[in-house]
N, C-alpha and C positions, 0 to 999 in steps of 0.2 A: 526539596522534591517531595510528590507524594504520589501514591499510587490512585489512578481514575480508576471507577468503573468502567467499565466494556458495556458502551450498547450491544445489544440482540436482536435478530432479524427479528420483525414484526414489527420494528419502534422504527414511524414513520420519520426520524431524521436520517435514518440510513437511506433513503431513495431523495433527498433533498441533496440539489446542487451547491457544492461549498461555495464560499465567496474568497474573494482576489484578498491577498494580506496587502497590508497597507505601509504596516507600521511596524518596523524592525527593533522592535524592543522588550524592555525588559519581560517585558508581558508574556511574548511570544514565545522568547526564551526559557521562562517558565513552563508554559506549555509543552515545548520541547523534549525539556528535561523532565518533567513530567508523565509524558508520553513514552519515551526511554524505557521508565522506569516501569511503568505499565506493562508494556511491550516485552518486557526481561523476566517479570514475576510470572507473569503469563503464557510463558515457553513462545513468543512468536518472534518469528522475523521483519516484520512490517507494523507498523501502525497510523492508519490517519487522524488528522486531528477528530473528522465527525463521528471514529468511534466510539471516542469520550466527550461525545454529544458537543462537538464545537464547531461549527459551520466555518473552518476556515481551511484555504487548500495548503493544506503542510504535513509532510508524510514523516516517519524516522524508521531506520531500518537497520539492522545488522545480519548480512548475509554474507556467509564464509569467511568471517570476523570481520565485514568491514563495516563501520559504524557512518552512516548515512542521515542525510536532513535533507529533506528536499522543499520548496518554498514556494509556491506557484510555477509546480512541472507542467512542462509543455513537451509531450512527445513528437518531439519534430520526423524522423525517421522508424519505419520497422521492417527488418528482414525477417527473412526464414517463417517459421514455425514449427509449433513442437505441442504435444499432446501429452499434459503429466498431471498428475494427481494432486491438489488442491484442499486446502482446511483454509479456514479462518476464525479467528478469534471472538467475531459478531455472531457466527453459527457452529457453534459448540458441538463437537462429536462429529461433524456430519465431513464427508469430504468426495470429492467426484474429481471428475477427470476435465480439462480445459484446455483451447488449444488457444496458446498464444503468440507472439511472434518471439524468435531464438536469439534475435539483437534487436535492442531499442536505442536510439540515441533519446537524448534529454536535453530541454534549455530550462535549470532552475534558478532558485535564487538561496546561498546559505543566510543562516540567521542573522548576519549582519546586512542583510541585502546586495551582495557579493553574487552577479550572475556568473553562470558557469556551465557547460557544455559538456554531460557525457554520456559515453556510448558503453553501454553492458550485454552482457550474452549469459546465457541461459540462467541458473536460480535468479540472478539478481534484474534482468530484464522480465523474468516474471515476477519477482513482486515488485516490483515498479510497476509493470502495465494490470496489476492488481491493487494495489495501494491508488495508483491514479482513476481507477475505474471507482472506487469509493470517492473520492472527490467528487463524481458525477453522478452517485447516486445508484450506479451498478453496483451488484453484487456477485463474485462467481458462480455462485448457483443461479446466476441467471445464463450463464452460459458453458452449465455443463452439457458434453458429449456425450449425449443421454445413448446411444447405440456401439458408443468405445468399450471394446472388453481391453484389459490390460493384456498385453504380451508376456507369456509365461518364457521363463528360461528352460532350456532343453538340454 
């Protein structure tokens, strides 16, 4: 395994659409594990393969220890939503508010090409529907709540 660098906003393959994975292999899995490891040095809970400059759609995530791969995600379903506060790893320091939906279902594929079906609610449906929006070249600063003040505890 080894540690990628992190693209940063401004570096035009972050706005670039990934491409469909193809090939279930060793490759991939490297990448993977790769990414992992990236993703862990780096204090983050998600990462797409195009942050480490790789145009292909495959996401790894650990949120509320659960250790996640996801392989050409397709968000089939979204309920609810919810307005929380946002960082990522591409844009360093900065973090804003984003309303996303409070359950996602998913159709992926694991690194063996193993399709699979699932539905999460809140942290881990938002980085899903954040990790997946990097796939297409969104960024959550493109859809911050530019007029949300956070709610104070009283």
């Amino acid at each position: 395994m080894a540690i990628r660098n992190i693209i940063q906003v401004g570096d035009e393959i972050l706005r670039k659409k990934s491409k469909t994975v193809k090939e279930f292999d060793e490759k991939l899995w490297q990448l993977l594990d790769d990414m992992r490891e990236t993703m862990i040095k780096n204090d983050g809970c998600g990462l797409a393969a195009v942050q480490v400059g790789i145009l292909r759609r495959a996401i790894v995530l650990d949120v509320n220890h659960m250790k996640i791969e996801l392989i050409n995600p397709e968000i089939l379903e979204t309920i609810g939503e919810s307005i929380e506060r946002e960082g990522c790893l591409s844009v360093k320091g900065e973090s804003g508010f984003v309303k996303r939906p409070s359950e996602v279902t998913i159709k992926a594929y694991d690194r063996y090409g193993n399709e699979f079906i699932l539905t999460c609610v809140d942290m881990l449906a938002r980085a899903i529907c954040h990790e997946v929006d990097h796939l297409d070249g969104i960024l959550y600063i493109d859809k911050i709540e530019k007029n949300y003040k956070e709610k104070k505890d009283k």
